[in-house]
C-alpha positions as CSV (number, residue, x, y, z in Angstrom):
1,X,309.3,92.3,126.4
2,X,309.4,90.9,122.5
3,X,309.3,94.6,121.6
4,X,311.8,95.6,118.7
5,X,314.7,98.2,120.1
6,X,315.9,100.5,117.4
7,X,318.3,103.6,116.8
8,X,318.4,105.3,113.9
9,X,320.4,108.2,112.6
10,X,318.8,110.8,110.1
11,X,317.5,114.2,109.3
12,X,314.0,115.7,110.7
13,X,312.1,115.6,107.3
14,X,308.9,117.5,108.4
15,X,308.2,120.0,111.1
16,X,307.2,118.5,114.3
17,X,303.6,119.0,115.4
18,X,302.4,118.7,118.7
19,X,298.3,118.0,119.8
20,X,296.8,116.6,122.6
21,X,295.9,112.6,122.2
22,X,291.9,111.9,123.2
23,X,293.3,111.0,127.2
24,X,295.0,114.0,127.4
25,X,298.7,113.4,127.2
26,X,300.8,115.3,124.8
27,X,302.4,113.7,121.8
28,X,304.5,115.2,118.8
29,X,305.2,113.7,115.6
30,X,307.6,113.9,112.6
31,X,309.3,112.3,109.6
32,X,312.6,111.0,110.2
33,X,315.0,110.3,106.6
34,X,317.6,107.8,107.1
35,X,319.6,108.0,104.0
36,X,322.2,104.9,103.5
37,X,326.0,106.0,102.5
38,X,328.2,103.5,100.7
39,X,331.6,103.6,99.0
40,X,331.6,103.7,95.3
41,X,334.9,102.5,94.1
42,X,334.4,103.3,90.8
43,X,334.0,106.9,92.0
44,X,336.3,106.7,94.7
45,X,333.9,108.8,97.0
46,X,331.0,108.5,99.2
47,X,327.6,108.2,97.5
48,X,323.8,108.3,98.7
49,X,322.2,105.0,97.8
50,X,318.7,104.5,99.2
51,X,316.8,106.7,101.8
52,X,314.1,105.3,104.1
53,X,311.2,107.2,106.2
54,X,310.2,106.4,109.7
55,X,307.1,108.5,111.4
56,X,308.7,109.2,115.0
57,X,306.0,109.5,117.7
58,X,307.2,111.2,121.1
59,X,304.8,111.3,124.1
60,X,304.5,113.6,127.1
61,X,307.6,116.0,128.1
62,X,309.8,114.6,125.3
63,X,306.6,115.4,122.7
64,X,307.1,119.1,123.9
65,X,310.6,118.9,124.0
66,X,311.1,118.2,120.9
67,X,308.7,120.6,119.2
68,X,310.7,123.3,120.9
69,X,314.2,121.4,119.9
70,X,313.9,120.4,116.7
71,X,313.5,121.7,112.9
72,X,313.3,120.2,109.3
73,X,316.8,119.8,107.8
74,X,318.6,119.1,111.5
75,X,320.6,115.8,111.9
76,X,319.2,113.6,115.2
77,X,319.4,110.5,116.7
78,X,316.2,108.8,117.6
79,X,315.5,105.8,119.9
80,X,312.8,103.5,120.4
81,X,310.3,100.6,119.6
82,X,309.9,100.1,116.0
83,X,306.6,99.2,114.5
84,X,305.8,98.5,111.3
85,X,301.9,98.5,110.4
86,X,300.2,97.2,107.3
87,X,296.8,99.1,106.1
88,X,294.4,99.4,103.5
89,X,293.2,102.7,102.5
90,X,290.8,103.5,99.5
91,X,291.6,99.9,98.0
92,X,295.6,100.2,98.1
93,X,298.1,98.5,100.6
94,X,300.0,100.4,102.9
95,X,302.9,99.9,105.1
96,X,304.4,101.7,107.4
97,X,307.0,102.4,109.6
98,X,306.9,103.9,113.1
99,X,309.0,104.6,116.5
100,X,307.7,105.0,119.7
101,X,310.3,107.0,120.7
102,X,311.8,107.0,124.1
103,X,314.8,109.5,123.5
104,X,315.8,112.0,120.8
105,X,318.6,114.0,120.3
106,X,320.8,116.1,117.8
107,X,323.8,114.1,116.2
108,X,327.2,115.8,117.2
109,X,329.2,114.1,114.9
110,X,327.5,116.7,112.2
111,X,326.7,120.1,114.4
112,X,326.9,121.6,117.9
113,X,323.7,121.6,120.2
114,X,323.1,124.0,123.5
115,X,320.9,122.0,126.2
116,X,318.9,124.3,128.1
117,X,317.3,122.1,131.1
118,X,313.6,122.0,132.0
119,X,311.7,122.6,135.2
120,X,308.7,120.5,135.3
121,X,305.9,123.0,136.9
122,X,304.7,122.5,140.5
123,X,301.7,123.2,142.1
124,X,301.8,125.1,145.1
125,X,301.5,124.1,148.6
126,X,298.2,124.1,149.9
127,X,299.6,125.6,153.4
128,X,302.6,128.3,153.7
129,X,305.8,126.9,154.2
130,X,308.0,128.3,157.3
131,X,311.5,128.2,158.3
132,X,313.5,127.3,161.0
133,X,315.6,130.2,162.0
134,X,318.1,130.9,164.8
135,X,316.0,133.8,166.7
136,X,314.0,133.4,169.6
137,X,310.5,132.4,168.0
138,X,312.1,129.5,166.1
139,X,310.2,130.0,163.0
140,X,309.5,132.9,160.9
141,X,307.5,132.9,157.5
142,X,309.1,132.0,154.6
143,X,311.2,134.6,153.0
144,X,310.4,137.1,155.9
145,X,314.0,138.3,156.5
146,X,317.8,137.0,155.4
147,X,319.2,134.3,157.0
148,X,323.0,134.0,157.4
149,X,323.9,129.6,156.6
150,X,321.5,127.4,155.3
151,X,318.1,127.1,155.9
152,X,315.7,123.9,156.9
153,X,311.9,124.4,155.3
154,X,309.9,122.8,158.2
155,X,306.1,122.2,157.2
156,X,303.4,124.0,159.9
């Protein structure tokens, strides 16, 4: 549980992509740009200072989610476990920083968002449903006629 918690506030920088990762699972990716604000005094106004990069990494539903949520240019709030990794490639050092993210979302303070909820898919039952009714058999198949009050699915 040593694992670094972060949230950081800043503008999608790249389009997010989506593949599937060698064990299957989906995952999504993207730039995220915080840019620092500070007070100039001289200037008496806000000004940009310095801007840093963070790769974001979202796995499963929130991977899809957010490819179908999110564009370059849009203002979000990202959540999750920082990591920072240090590499060599062809002969020069390279650090980097990265979130395993565990939630995403637009930043209100700077736009309006409309959530549209997900379904997760289901499989079908392997045997038909029925359901209690009121009439004389007891059960009749699922959607066979309409029933008046609520309805209890009872498995055959």
């Amino acid at each position: 549980m040593n694992e670094t918690l972060v949230t950081v506030v800043g503008n999608v920088a790249t389009q997010p992509d989506f593949r599937e990762a060698a064990n299957g699972a989906a995952v999504s990716r993207f730039r995220l740009a915080a840019t620092v604000r500070r007070w100039d005094r001289q200037q008496e106004e806000w000004a940009d200072a310095y801007t840093s990069f963070y790769t974001v990494w979202a796995w499963r539903t929130l991977a899809a989610n957010v490819v179908g949520s999110v564009s370059v240019g849009e203002p979000v709030i990202v959540q999750g476990k920082l990591r920072i990794q240090d590499q060599e490639r062809e002969g020069k050092r390279w650090v980097s920083a990265d979130i395993d993210a565990v939630s995403i979302g637009h930043d209100l303070t700077r736009g309006t968002s409309a959530f549209r909820r997900v379904s997760p898919a289901r499989p079908l039952p392997l045997e038909p449903v029925r359901v209690a009714s009121g009439g004389p058999g007891g059960l009749e198949p699922a959607g066979a006629a309409a029933m008046p009050g609520p309805a209890v699915a009872t498995p055959l």
